[in-house]
C-alpha positions in Angstrom: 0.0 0.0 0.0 1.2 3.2 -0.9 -0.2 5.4 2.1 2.1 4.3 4.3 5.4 4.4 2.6 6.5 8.1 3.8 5.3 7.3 7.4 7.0 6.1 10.5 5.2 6.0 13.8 7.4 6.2 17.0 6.9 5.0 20.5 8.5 4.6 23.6 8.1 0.5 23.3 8.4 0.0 19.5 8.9 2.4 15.8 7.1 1.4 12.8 8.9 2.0 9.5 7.7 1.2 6.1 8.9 -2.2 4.5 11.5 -0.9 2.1 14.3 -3.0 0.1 17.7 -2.3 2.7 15.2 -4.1 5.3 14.9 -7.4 3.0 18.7 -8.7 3.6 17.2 -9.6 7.1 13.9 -10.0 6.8 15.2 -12.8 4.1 17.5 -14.8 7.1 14.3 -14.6 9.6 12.5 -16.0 6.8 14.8 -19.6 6.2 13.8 -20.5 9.7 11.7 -23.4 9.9 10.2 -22.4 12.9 8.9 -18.9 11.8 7.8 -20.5 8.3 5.8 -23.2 10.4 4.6 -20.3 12.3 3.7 -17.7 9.2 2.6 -20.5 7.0 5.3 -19.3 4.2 7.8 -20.8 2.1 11.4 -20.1 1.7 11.8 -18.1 -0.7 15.2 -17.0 -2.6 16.7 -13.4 -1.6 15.2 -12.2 -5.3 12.2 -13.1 -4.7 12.3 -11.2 -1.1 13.0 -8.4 -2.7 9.7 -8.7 -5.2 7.1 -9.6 -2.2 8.9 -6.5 -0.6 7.7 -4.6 -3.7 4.3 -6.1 -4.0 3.5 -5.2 -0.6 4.4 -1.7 -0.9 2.6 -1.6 -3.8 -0.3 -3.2 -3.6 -3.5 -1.8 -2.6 -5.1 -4.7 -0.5 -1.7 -5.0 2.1 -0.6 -2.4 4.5 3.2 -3.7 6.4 5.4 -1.6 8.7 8.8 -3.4 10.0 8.9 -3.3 13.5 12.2 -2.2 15.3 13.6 -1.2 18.8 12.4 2.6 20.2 14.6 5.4 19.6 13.3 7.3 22.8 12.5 6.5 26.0 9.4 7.6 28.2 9.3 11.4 28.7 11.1 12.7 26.0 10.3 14.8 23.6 9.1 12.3 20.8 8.3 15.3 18.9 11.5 16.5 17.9 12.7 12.5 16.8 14.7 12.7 13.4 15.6 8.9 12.3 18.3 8.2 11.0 19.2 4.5 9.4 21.3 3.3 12.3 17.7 3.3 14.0 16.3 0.6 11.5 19.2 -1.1 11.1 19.5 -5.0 11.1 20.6 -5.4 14.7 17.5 -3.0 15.4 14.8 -4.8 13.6 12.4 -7.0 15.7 9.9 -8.8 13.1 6.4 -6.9 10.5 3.4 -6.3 11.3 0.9 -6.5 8.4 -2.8 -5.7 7.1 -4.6 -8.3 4.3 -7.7 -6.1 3.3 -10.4 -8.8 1.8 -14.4 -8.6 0.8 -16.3 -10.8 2.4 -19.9 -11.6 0.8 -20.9 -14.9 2.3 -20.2 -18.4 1.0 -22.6 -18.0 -2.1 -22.1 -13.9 -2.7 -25.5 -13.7 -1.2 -24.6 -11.1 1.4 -23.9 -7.9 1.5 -20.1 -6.8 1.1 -17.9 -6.0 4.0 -14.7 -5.6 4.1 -12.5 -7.4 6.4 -8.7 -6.9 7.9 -6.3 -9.0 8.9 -3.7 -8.5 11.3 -0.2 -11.0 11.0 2.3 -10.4 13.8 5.9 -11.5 14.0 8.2 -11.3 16.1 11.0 -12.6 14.8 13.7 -14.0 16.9 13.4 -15.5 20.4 15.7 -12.7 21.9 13.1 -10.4 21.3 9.9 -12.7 22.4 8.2 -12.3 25.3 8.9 -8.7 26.1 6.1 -6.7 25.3 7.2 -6.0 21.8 4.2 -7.6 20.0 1.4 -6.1 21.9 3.2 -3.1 21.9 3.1 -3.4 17.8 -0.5 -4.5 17.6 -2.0 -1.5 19.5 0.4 0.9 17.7 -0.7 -0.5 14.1 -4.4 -0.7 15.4 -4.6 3.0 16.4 -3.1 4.1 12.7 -5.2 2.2 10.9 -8.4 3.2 13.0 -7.2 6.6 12.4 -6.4 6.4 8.7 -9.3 4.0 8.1 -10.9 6.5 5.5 -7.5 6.9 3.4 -6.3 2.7 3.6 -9.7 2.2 2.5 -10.2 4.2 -0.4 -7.0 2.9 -1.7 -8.0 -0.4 -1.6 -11.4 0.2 -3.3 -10.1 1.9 -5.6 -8.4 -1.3 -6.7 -11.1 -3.0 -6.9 -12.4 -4.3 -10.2 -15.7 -2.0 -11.6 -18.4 -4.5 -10.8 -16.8 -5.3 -7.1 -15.9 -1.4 -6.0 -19.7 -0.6 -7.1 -21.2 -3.1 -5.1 -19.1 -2.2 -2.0 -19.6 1.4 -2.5 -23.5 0.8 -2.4 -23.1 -1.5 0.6 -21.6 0.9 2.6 -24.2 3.9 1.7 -23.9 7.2 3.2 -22.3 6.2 6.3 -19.3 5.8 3.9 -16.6 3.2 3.8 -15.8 1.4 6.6 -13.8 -1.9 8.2 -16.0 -4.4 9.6 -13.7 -5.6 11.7 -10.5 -6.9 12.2 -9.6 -10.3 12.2 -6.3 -12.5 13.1 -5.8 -16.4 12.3 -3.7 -18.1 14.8 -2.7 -22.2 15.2 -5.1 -23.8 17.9 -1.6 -24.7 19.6 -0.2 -20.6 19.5 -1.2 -20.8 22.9 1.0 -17.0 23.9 -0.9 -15.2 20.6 -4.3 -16.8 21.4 -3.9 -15.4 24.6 -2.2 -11.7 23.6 -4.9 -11.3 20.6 -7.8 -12.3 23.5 -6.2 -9.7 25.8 -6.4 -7.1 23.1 -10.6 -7.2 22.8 -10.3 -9.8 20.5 -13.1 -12.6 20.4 -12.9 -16.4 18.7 -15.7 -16.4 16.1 -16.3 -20.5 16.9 -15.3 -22.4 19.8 -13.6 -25.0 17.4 -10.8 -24.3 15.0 -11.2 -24.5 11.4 -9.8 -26.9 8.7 -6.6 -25.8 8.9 -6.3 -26.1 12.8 -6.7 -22.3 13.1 -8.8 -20.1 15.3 -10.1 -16.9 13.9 -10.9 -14.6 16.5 -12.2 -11.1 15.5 -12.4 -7.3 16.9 -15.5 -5.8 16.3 -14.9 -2.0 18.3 -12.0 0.1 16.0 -12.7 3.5 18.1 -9.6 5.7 18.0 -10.7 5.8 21.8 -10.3 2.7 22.4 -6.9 2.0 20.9 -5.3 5.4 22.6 -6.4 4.3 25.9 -5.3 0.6 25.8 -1.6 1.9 25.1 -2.0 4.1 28.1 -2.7 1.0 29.8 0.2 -0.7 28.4 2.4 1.7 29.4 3.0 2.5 25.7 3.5 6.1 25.3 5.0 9.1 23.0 2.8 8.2 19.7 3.5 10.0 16.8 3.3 9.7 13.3 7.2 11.0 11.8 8.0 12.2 8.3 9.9 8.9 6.6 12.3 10.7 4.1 14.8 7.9 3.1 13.8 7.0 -0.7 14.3 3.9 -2.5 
């Protein structure tokens, strides 16, 4: 998705920067581990082909992905005034993504009305960096930017949409305008630690049994900027702000 790609949100527990190519060398070495395939149900793919997913998902209207790395302040300063630099996304500083999968949903047979759906994927990438309040810290971060920028990430993505599909959403959605239904994660019945963060989060399993695939879905109905702002409070997750991201491809 384009909307994102000159944006970087800063924290005092995580930044978001857009997914650009000097982040792929990495992201390509997290990706050969069995372990996080197994958990992201993806397939090794060759450092070329890295480097084309990392341009399909900055271009592509229906996926939205910031790289999650360590802060660059701490509680009480003045996150304001931040300038990044690269040594502040840097390989050693990178901790996993965070992405958005943007999907219309009309029932099994296309018999009900379209809504769109979004779906969060979380990684966290290495062990080191597990367990430390990183990816709730990431979730509730991307959650408040994309309840605030639903408006924008959604016209994009209509807009993508082929004539007969975008006319039918638009008329679904009426004069209340555009809007997420919800958003929705997929996690392994056995990903006992992200059942557990994503229920802790507001999110709620749409049936009590996993699906086909051994999967829970588990979906979060309320996106209220509101909601999002005050649930970081309550994480202790402070300083938000949304920074210029100048560094250019």
């Amino acid at each position: 998705m384009l909307l994102n790609a000159e944006t970087a949100i800063s924290t005092s527990k995580v930044l978001l920067v857009p997914y650009s190519t000097w982040h792929v060398p990495r992201y390509h070495e997290w990706m050969q581990d069995e372990e996080i395939q197994e958990a992201t149900a993806s397939e090794p793919l060759t450092l070329e082909e890295e480097y084309s997913m990392q341009r399909s998902w900055r271009q592509d209207a229906d996926k939205l992905t910031f790289i999650t790395c360590r802060p660059v302040t701490q509680p009480g300063s003045n996150s304001t005034q931040i300038k990044l630099c690269p040594e502040d996304e840097s390989a050693a500083n990178m901790i996993g993504d965070i992405n958005l999968f943007l999907r219309v949903e009309d029932g099994e047979d296309g018999d009900a009305p379209p809504q769109i759906v979004g779906e969060i994927e979380l990684m966290v990438a290495e062990k080191l960096n597990q367990r430390r309040g990183f990816g709730k810290a990431s979730v509730l971060v991307f959650m408040r930017y994309i309840a605030e920028k639903q408006v924008e990430i959604l016209e994009e993505f209509v807009q993508s949409l082929d004539d007969g599909e975008r006319e039918k959403v638009v008329q679904a959605a009426g004069t209340g305008g555009l809007r997420l239904q919800c958003l929705s994660v997929k996690i392994g019945q056995d990903n006992v630690r992200s059942l557990a963060l994503f229920e802790s989060l507001g999110f709620v399993k749409v049936s009590a049994e996993p699906n086909f695939f051994g999967e829970f879905e588990l979906r979060r109905l309320d996106l209220a900027v509101s909601g999002f702002v005050e649930a970081l409070g309550v994480a202790g997750v402070e300083g938000y702000v949304e920074l210029d991201y100048q560094r250019k491809e």
